[in-house]
VEXPALUM-529317 format. One record per atom (N, C-alpha, C): residue number from 1; atom name; x, y, z. Coordinates in steps of 0.02 Angstrom, whole numbers. Layout:
<sites>
NUM,CA,X,Y,Z
...
</sites>
This chain:
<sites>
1,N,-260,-968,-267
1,CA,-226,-942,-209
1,C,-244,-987,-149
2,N,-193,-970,-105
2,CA,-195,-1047,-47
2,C,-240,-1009,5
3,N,-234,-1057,49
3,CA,-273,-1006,112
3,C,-234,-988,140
4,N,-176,-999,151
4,CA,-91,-970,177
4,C,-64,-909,163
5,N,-85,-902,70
5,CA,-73,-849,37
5,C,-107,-779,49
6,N,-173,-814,60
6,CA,-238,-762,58
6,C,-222,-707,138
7,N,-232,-795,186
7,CA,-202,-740,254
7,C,-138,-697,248
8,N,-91,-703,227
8,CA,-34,-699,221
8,C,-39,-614,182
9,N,-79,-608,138
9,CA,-99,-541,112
9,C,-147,-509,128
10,N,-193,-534,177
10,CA,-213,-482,207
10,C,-194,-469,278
11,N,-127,-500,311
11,CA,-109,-473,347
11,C,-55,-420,308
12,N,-32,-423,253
12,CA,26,-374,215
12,C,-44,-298,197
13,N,-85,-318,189
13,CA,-142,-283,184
13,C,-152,-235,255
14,N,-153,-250,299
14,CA,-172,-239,375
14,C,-125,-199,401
15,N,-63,-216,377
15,CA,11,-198,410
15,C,20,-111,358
16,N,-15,-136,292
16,CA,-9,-67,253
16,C,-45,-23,254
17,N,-111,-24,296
17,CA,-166,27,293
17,C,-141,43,364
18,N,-112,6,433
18,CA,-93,45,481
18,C,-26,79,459
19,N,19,75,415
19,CA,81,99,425
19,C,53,163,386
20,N,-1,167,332
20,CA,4,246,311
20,C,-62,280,354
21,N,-79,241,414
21,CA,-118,293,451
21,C,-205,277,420
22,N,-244,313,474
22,CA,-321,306,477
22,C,-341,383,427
23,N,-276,415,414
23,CA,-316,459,357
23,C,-313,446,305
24,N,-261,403,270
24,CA,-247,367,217
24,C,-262,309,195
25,N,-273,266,242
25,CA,-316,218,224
25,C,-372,215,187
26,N,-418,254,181
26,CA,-470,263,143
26,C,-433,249,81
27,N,-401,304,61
27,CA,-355,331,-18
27,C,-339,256,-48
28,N,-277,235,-6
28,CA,-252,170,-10
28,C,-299,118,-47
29,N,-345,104,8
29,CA,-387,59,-15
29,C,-443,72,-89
30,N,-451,140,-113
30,CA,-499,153,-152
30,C,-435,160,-212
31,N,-386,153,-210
31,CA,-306,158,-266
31,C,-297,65,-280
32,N,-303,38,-233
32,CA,-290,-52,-230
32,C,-358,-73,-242
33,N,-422,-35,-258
33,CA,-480,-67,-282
33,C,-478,-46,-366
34,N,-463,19,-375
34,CA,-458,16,-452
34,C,-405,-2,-507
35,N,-333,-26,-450
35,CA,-314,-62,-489
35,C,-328,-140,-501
36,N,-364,-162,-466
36,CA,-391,-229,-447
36,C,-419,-235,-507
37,N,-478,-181,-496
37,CA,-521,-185,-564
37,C,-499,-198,-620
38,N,-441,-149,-629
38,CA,-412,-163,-715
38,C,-364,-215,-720
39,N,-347,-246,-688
39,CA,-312,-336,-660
39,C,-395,-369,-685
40,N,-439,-366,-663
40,CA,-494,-418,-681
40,C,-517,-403,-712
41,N,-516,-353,-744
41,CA,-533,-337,-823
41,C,-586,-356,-845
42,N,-652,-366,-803
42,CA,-714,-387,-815
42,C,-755,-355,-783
43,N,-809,-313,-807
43,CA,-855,-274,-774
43,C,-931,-308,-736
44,N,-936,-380,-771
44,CA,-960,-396,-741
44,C,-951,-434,-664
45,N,-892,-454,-663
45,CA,-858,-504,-629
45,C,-834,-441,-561
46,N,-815,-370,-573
46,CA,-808,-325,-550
46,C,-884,-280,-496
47,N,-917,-272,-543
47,CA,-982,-255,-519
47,C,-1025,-319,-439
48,N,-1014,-377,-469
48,CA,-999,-430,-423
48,C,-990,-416,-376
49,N,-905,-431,-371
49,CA,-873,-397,-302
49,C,-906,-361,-266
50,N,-906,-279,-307
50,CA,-937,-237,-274
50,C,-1000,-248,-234
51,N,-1044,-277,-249
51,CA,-1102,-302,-225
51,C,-1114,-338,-149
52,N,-1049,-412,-163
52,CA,-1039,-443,-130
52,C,-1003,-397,-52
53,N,-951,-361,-77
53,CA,-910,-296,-38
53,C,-962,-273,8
54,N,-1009,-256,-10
54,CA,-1063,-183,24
54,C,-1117,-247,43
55,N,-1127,-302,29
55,CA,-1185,-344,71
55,C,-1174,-337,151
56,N,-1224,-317,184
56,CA,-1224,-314,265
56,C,-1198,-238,284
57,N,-1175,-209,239
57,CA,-1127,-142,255
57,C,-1192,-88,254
58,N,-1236,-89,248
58,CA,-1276,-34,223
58,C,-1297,-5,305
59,N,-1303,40,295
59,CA,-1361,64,369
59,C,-1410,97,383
60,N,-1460,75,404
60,CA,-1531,63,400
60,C,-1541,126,418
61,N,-1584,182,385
61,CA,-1617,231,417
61,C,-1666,229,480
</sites>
């Protein structure tokens, strides 16, 4: 994938979590992660992601 492409879908990305709203967005996004998953069809390669996803995201007690 190009870097043209990449921006290019996550602005189609951006445009689709505001058009169904800040209550649906969550949904959306947790529906386009598990089909992702079964597109990469690798649990390790999956678990990854995830990892990579949540690095810096955590919050410190």
């Amino acid at each position: 994938m190009t870097d043209i492409e990449l921006d290019n879908l996550y602005t189609e990305l951006c445009h689709t979590m505001g058009g169904l709203g800040e209550q649906r967005a969550p949904l959306f996004l947790a529906r386009f992660a598990l089909l992702a998953m079964g597109v990469i069809g690798q649990a390790d390669v999956v678990q990854d992601l995830l990892r990579d996803a949540a690095d810096g995201l955590t919050v410190s007690a």
